[in-house]
C-alpha positions as CSV (number, residue, x, y, z in Angstrom):
1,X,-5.6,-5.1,-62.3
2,X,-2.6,-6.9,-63.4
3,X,-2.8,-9.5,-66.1
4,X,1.0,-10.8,-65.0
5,X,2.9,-10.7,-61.6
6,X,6.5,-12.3,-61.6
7,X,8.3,-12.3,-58.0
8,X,11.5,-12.9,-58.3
9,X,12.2,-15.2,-61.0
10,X,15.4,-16.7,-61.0
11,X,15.7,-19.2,-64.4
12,X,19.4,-21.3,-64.6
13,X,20.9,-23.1,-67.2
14,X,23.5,-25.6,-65.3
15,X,26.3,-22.6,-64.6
16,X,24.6,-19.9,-66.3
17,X,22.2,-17.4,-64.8
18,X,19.9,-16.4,-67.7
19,X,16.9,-15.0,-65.6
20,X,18.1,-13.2,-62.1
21,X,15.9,-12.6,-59.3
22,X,13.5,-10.0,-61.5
23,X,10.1,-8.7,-60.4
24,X,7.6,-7.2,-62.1
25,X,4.0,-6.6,-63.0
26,X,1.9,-6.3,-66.2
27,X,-0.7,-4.5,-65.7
28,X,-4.1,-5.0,-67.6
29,X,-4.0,-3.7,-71.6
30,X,-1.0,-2.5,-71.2
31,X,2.0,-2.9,-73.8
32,X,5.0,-3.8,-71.5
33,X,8.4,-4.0,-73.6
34,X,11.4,-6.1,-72.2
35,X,14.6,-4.1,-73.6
36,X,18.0,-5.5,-74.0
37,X,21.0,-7.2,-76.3
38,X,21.2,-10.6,-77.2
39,X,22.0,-12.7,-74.1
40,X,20.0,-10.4,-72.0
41,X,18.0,-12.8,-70.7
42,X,14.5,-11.8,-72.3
43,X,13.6,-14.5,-74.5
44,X,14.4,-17.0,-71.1
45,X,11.7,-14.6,-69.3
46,X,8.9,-15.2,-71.6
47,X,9.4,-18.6,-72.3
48,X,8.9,-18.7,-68.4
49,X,6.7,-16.8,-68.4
50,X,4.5,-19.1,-71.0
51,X,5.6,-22.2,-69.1
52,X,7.8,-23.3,-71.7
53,X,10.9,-23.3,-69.2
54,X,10.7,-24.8,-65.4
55,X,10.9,-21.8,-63.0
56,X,14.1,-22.4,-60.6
57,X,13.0,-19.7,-58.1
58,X,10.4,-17.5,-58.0
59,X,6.8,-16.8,-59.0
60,X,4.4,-16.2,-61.7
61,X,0.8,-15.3,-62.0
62,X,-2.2,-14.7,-64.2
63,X,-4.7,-13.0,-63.2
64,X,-4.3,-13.7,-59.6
65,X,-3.0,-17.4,-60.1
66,X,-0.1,-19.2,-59.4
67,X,1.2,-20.9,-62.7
68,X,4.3,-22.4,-61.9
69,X,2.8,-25.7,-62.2
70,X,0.3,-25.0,-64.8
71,X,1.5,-26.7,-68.4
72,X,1.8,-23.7,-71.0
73,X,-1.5,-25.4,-72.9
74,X,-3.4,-23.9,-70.0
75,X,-1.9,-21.1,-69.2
76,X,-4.3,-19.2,-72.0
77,X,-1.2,-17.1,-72.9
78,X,-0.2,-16.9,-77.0
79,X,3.2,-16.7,-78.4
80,X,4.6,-15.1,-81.7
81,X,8.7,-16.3,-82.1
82,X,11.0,-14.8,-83.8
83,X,11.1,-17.9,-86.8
84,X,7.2,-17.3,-86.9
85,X,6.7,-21.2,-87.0
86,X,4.5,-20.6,-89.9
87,X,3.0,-24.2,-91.6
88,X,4.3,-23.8,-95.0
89,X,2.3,-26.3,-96.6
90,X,-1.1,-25.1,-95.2
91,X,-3.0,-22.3,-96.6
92,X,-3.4,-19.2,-94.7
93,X,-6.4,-19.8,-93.7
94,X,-5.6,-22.7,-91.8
95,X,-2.6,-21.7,-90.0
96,X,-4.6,-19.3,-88.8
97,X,-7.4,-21.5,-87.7
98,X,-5.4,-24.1,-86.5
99,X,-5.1,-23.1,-82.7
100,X,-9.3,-23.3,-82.8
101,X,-9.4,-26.2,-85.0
102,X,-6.9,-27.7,-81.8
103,X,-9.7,-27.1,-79.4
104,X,-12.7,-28.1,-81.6
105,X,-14.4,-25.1,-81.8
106,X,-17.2,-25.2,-84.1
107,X,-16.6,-24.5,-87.7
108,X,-18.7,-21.3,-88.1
109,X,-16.9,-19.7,-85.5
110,X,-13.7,-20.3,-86.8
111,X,-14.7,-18.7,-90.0
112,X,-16.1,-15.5,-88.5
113,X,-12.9,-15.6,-86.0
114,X,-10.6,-16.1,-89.2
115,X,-12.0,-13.2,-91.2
116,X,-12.5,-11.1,-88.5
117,X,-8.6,-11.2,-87.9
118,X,-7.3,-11.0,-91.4
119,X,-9.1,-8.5,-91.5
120,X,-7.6,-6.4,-88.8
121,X,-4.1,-6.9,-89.9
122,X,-5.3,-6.8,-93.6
123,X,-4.2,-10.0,-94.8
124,X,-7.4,-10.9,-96.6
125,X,-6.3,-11.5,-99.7
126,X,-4.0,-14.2,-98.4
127,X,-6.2,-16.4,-97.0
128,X,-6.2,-19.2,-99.7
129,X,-2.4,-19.1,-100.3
130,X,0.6,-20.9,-98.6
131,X,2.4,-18.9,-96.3
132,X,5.1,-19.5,-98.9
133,X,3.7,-17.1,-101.3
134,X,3.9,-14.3,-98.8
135,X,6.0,-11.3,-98.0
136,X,8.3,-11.1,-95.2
137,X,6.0,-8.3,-93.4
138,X,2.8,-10.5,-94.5
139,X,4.5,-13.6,-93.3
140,X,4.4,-11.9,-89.7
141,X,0.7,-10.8,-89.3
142,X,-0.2,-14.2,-90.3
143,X,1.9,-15.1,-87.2
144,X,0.3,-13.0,-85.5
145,X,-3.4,-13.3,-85.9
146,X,-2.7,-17.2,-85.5
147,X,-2.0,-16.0,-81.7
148,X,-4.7,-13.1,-81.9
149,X,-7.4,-15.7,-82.6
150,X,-7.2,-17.5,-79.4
151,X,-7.7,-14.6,-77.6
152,X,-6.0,-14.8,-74.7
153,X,-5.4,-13.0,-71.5
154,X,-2.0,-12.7,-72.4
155,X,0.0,-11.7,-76.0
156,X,3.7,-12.6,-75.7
157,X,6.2,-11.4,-78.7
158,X,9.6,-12.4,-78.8
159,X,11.8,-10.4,-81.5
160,X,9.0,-10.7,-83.6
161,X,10.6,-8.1,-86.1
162,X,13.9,-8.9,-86.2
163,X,14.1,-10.8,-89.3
164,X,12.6,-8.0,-91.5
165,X,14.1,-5.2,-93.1
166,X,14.3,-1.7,-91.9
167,X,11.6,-0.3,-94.0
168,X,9.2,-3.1,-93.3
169,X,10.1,-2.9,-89.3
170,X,8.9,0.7,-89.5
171,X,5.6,-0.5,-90.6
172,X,5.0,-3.7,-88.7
173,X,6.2,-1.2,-85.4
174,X,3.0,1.3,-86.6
175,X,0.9,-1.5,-86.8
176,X,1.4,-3.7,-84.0
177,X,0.3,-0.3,-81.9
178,X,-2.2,0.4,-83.7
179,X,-3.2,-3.4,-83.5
180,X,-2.9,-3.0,-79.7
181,X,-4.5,0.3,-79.3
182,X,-7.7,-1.4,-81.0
183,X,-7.9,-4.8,-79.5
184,X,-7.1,-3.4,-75.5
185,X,-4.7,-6.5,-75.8
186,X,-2.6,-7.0,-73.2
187,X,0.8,-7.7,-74.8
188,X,4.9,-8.3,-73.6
189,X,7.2,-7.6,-75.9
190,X,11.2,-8.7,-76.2
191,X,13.3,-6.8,-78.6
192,X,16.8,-5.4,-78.9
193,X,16.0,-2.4,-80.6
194,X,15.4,0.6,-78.6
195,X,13.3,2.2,-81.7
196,X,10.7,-0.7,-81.3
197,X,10.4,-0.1,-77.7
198,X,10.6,3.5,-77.6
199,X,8.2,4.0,-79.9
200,X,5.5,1.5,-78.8
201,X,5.9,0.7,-75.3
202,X,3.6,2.3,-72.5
203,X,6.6,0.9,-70.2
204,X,10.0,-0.5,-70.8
205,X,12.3,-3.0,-68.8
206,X,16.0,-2.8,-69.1
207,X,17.8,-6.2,-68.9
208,X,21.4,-7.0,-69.0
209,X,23.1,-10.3,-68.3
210,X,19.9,-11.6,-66.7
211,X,19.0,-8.5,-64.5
212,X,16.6,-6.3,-64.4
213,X,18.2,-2.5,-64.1
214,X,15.4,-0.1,-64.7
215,X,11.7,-0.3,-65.5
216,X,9.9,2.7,-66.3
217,X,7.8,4.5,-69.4
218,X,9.6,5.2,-72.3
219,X,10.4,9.2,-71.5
220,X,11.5,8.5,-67.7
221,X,14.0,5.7,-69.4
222,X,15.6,8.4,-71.6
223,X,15.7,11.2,-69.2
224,X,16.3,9.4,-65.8
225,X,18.2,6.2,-66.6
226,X,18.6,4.6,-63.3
227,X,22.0,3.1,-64.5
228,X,24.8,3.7,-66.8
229,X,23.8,0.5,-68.7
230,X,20.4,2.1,-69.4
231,X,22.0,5.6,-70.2
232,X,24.3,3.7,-73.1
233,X,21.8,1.9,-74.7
234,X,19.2,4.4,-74.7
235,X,19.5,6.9,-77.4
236,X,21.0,7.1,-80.8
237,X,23.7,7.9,-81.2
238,X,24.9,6.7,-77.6
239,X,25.3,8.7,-74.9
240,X,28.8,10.1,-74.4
241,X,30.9,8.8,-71.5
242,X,33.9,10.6,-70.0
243,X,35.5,8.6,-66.9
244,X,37.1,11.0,-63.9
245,X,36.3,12.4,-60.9
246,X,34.5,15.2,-58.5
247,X,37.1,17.4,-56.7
248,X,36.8,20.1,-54.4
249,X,38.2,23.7,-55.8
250,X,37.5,26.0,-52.9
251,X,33.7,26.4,-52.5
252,X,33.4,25.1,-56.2
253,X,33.1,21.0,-57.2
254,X,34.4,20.1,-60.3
255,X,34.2,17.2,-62.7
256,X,38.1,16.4,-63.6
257,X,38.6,14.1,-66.3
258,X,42.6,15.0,-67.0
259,X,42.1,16.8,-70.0
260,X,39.2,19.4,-68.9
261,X,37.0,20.3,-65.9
262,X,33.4,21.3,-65.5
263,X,31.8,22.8,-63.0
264,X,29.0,20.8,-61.6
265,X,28.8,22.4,-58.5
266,X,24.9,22.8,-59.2
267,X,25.0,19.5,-58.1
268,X,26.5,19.6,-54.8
269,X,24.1,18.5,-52.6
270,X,23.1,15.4,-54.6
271,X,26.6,14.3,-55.3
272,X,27.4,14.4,-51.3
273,X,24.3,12.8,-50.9
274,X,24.4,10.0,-53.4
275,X,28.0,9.3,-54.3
276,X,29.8,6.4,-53.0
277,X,33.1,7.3,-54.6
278,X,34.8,10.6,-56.1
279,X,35.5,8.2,-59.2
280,X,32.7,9.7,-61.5
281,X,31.5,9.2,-64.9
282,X,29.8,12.0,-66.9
283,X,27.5,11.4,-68.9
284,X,25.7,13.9,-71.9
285,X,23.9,12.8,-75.0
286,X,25.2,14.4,-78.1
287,X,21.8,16.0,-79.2
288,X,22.5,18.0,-75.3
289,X,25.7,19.4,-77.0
290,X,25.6,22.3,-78.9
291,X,28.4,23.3,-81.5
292,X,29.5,26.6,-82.5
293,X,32.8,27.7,-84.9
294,X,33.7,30.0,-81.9
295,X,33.8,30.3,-78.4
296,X,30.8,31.7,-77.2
297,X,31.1,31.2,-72.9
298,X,34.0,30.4,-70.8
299,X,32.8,27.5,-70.4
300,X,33.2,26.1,-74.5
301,X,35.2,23.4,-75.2
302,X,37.6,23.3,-78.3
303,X,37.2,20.3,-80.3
304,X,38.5,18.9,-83.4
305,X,36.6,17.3,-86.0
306,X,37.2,13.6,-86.6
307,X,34.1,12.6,-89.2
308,X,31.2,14.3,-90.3
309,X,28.2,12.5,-91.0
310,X,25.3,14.2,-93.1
311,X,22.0,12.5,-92.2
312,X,19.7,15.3,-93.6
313,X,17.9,16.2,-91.0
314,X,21.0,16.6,-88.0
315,X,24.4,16.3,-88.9
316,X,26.4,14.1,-86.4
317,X,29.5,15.2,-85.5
318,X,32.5,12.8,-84.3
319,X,34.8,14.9,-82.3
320,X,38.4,14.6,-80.0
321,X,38.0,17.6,-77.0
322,X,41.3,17.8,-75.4
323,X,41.7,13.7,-76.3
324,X,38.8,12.9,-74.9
325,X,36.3,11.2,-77.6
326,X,32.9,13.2,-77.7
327,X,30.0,12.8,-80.2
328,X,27.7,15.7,-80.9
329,X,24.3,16.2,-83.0
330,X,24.4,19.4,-85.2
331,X,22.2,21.6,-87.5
332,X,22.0,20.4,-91.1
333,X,23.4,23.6,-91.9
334,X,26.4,23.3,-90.0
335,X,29.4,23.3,-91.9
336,X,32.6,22.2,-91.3
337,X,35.2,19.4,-92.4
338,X,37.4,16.7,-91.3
339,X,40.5,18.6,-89.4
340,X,38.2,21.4,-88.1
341,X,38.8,23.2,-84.9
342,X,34.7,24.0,-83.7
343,X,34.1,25.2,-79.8
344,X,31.4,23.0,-78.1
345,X,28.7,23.5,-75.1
346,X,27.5,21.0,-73.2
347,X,23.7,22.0,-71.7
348,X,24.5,21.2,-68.0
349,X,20.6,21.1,-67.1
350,X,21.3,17.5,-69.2
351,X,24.4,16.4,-67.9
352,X,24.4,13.4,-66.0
353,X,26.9,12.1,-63.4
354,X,27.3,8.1,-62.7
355,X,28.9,6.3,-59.5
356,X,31.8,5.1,-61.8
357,X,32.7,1.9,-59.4
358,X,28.5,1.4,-58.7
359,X,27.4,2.5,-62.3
360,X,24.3,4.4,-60.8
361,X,23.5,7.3,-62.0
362,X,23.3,10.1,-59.1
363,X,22.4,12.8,-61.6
């Protein structure tokens, strides 16, 4: 069943279109992540969605009902922000309890309710302290079990994580799935950071300027981005993007971006198919790029080395092929050095090819 149904939701602010004609469905304990930088439009879509902003065109429902009218008080939806909102003069215990307090529920439910909570996110110990007294990472699960307690039909987290550090974003991202995992809670999620969704979203939703470009599960987003937009912001590093076009070299179609061609006539039937344009983009993601000191196919590329970063575990390579910009993931064994001449492969089972004037991807 689906917890959440928006039809398309249009949400304006005087000249502005923060929120434009998206659809979408939640369904029922899923973890649904809304992807996308600042400006996106994914903080407007929850607030909507909560009933904190008027809808301007469109639909939403819970559980089968219309809401648009519905004040957000009754809308049985919670909401973690990104400042955490956090009453820094009340003990733990009470910003916790307060929602339930709000709706006179009897005191010795509260307590269970309280405890029960902490002690899921393991904030015990907190309980008579000020939030004040708290770490950053501590400071959020009191946020969040002060939402958790109402228990509602629907758990809505905007940035949540965006004010902590990296190490403590790592362990606030492992335990809001595991937190979600055991309570079957049905949550949506808005973050700029493609680790966070990637890593704990059953489904993700790409937004950019106010639309909507791609909604899938995690795996689909990174192999199959429906747009060039998705392909750049999924995957670190980026996705490499040279701009050219398809040309016809006898019975062969190749990718011509001034300084090299490929051969991508594996794809012929698709490109005649799909493409509206011979202006192309191709697109390949640096881990699909394998690096060699010499050539090892007529097809290799030479490339010279422009910086060298040593992560450990890969080694990233920043590289000029025939003036064209390219990045590509390495061994950790790999040696070489600034001013290097190194041969390069791209895996063409990976390659992608975008509609340069559309930005669709057709491969």
């Amino acid at each position: 069943m689906d917890v959440v149904e928006v039809k398309n939701l249009t949400k304006k602010f005087e000249d502005v279109t923060a929120v434009n004609s998206i659809t979408f469905d939640c369904h029922e304990k899923e973890f649904l992540c809304f992807l996308g930088r600042p400006g996106a439009g994914k903080t407007t879509l929850l607030r909507t969605i909560a009933g904190l902003e008027k809808v301007d065109e469109g639909e939403v429902y819970i559980h089968g009902d219309l809401v648009n009218e519905i004040i957000p008080s009754k809308r049985d939806i919670a909401m973690v922000f990104q400042n955490l909102a956090l009453y820094t003069g009340w003990k733990v215990y009470d910003n916790i309890a307060s929602p339930l307090k709000a709706r006179k529920v009897p005191k010795n439910e509260i307590n269970k309710r309280v405890k029960d909570v902490a002690k899921l996110l393991k904030i015990e110990h907190l309980l008579d302290r000020t939030p004040v007294t708290a770490s950053g990472g501590e400071k959020q699960r009191i946020a969040i079990a002060r939402a958790l307690i109402r228990r509602p039909r629907v758990f809505l987290m905007d940035e949540p994580l965006s004010n902590l550090d990296a190490l403590l974003r790592l362990e606030m991202r492992v335990e809001l799935k595991r937190m979600a995992k055991e309570l079957d809670q049905t949550i949506i999620y808005a973050t700029p950071d493609q680790l966070e969704a990637m890593s704990m979203a059953d489904r993700i939703g790409m937004m950019h300027k106010g639309v909507m470009h791609q909604l899938a599960d995690p795996d689909t987003m990174y192999d199959h981005p429906a747009t060039k937009t998705v392909a750049g912001f999924i995957g670190s590093p980026a996705m490499n993007f040279v701009e050219g076009s398809i040309e016809e070299k006898g019975e062969k179609k190749l990718f011509n971006c001034g300084s090299f061609q490929i051969d991508v006539s594996k794809f012929q039937g698709i490109i005649e198919k799909e493409s509206k344009s011979p202006e192309t983009t191709l697109g390949i993601r640096p881990e699909d790029i394998s690096v060699s000191h010499d050539k090892t196919s007529p097809y290799s590329l030479e490339s010279l080395v422009l910086l060298v970063e040593e992560l450990g575990s890969e080694t990233i390579l920043h590289l000029r092929t025939s003036g064209v910009p390219i990045n590509a993931i390495a061994p950790p064994d790999f040696q070489t050095k600034y001013g290097s001449k190194i041969w390069i492969n791209m895996n063409m089972d990976r390659v992608h090819l975008i509609d340069t004037k559309a930005e669709k991807v057709i491969v």
